[in-house]
C-alpha positions as CSV (number, residue, x, y, z in Angstrom):
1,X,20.4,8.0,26.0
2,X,17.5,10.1,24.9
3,X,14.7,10.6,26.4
4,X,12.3,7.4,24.7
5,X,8.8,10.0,24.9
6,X,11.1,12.4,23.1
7,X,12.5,10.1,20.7
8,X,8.9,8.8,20.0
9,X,7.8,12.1,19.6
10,X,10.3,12.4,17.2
11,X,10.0,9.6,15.0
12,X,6.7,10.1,14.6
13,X,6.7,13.5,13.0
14,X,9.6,12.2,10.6
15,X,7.2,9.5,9.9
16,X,4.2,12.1,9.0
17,X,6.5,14.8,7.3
18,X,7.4,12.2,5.1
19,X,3.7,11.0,4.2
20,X,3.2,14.7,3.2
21,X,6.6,15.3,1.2
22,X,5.4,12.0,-0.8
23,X,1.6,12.7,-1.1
24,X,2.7,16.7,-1.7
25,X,4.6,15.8,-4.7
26,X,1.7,13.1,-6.2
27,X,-0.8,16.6,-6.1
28,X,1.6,17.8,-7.6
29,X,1.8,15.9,-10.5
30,X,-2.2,15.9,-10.3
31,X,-2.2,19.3,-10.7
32,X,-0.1,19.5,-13.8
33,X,-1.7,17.2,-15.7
34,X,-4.9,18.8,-14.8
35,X,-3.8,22.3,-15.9
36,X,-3.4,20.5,-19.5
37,X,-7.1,19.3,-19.7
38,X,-9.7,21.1,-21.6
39,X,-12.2,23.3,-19.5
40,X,-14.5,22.9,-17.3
41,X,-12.5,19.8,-16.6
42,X,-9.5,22.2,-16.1
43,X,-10.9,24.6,-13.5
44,X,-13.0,22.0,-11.7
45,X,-9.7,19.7,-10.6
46,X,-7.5,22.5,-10.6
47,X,-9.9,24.1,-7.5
48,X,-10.6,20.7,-6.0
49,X,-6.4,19.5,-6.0
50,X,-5.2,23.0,-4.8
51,X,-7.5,22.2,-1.8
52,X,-6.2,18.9,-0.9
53,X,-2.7,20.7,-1.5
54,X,-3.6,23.3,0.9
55,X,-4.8,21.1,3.3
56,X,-2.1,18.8,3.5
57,X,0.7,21.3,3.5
58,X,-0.5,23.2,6.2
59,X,-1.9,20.5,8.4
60,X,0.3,17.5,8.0
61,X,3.8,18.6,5.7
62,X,4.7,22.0,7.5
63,X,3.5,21.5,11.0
64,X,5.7,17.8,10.8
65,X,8.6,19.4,9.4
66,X,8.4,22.4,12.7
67,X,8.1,19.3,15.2
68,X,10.6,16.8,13.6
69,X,13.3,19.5,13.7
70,X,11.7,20.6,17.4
71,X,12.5,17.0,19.1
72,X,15.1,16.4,16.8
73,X,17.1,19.4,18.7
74,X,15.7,18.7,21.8
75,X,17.7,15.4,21.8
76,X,20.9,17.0,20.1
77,X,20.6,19.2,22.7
78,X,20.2,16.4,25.5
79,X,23.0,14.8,24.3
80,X,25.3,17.3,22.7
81,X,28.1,14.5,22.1
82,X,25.9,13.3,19.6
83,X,27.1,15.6,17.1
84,X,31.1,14.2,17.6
85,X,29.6,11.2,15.7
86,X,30.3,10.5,12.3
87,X,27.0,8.9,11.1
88,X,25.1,11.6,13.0
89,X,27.0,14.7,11.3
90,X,26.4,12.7,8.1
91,X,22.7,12.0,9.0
92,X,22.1,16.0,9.8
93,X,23.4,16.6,6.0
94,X,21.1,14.9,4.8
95,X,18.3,16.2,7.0
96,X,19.6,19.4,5.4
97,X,18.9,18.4,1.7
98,X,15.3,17.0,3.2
99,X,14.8,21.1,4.1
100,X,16.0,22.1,0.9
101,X,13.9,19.6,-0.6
102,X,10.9,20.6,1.6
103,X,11.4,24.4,0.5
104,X,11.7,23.7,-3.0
105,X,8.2,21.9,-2.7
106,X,7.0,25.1,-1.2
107,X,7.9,26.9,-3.7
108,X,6.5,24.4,-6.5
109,X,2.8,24.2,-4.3
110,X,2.9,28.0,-4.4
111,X,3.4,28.4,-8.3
112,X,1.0,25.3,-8.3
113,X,-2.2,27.1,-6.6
114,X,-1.5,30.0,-9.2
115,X,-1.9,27.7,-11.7
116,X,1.6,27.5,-13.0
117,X,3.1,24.5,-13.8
118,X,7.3,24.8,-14.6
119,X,7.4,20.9,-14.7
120,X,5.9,18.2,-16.4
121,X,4.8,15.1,-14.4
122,X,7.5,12.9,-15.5
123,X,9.8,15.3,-13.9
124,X,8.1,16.1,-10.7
125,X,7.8,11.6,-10.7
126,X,11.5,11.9,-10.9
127,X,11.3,14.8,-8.1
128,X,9.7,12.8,-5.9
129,X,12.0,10.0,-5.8
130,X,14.8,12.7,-4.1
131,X,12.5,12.3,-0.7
132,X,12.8,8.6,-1.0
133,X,16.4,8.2,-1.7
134,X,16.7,10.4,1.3
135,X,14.8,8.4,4.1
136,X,16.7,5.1,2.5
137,X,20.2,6.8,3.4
138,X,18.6,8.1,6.8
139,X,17.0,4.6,7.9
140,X,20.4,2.7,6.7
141,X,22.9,5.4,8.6
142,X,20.7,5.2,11.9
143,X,20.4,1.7,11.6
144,X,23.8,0.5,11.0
145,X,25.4,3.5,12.4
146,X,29.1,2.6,12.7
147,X,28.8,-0.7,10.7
148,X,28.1,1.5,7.3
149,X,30.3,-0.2,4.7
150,X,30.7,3.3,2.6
151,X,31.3,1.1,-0.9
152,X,28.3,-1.0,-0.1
153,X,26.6,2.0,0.7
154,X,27.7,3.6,-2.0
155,X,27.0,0.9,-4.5
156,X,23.1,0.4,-3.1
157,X,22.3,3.8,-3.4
158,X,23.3,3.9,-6.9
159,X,21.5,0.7,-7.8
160,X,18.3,1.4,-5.8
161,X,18.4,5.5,-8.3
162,X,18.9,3.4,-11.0
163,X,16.0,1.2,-10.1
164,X,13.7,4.2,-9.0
165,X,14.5,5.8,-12.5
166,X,14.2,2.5,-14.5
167,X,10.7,2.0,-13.0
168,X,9.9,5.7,-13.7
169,X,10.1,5.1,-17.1
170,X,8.3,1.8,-17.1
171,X,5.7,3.5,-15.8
172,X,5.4,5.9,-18.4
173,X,5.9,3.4,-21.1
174,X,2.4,1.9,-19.9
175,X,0.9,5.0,-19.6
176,X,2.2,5.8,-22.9
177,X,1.0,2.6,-24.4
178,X,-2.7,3.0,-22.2
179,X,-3.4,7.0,-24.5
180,X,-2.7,8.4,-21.2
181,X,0.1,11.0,-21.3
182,X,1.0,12.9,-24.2
């Protein structure tokens, strides 16, 4: 068994990386919508927003991604048999596409603080759903480890994307309906 200090540790970076991958990509959408405002309203939130950006990635997103994957080895490397397990090479995958997804936020608050928006908020909304259809697949693998019913699986994963997109576009609906978003 891993060591439980380490395994807190551990759990309690994922737990903050997380809370920056979701807040990151919410600035995100902040911040392209305020690069569409008229000025001074423009330059005023687009200063303020790049701030908080700043300050989250650096302090809470990146130094949580370093440490997740720091105690994350250090129990892999505890317990090397680890990786013979099926859920766990499958969990590691998907701790892969959470790096990928990580970097490609990186490179989105970069273009961000230059001002340059390649998105519009309804598809950074969408983009910010990836993180959470991530942790559910995580939390259900670790959870039911050897239990996972792969058509059950398979079949809630699909519903709860459908349901994440269906309630993306609700959402815009109202704001559409509200004068909101163009």
């Amino acid at each position: 068994m891993a060591d439980p200090y380490i395994k807190a540790l551990h759990i309690i970076f994922i737990v903050t990386w997380f809370a920056g991958l979701f807040y990151i990509v919410r600035l995100f959408i902040y911040q392209t919508e305020a690069l569409e405002k008229p000025e001074p309203e423009k330059s005023i939130l687009h200063k303020q927003l790049s701030l908080m950006a700043n300050r989250l990635w650096f302090i809470i997103a990146w130094p949580s991604a370093v440490l997740t994957l720091f105690f994350g080895s250090w129990m892999v490397i505890s317990l090397p048999a680890m990786l013979q397990l099926p859920f766990m090479q499958i969990k590691l995958s998907f701790v892969a596409l959470l790096y990928g997804y990580h970097f490609m936020c990186h490179r989105l608050y970069k273009e961000l603080q230059r001002g340059v928006a390649r998105y519009t908020s309804t598809q950074l909304r969408i983009f910010n759903e990836a993180a959470t259809l991530i942790l559910i697949s995580v939390v259900f693998l670790i959870v039911l480890k050897n239990e996972l019913n792969w058509i059950k699986g398979t079949v809630g994963f699909i519903l709860v994307t459908v349901g994440l997109m269906m309630g993306i576009r609700l959402y815009k609906r109202i704001r559409l309906k509200k004068g909101e978003e163009k």
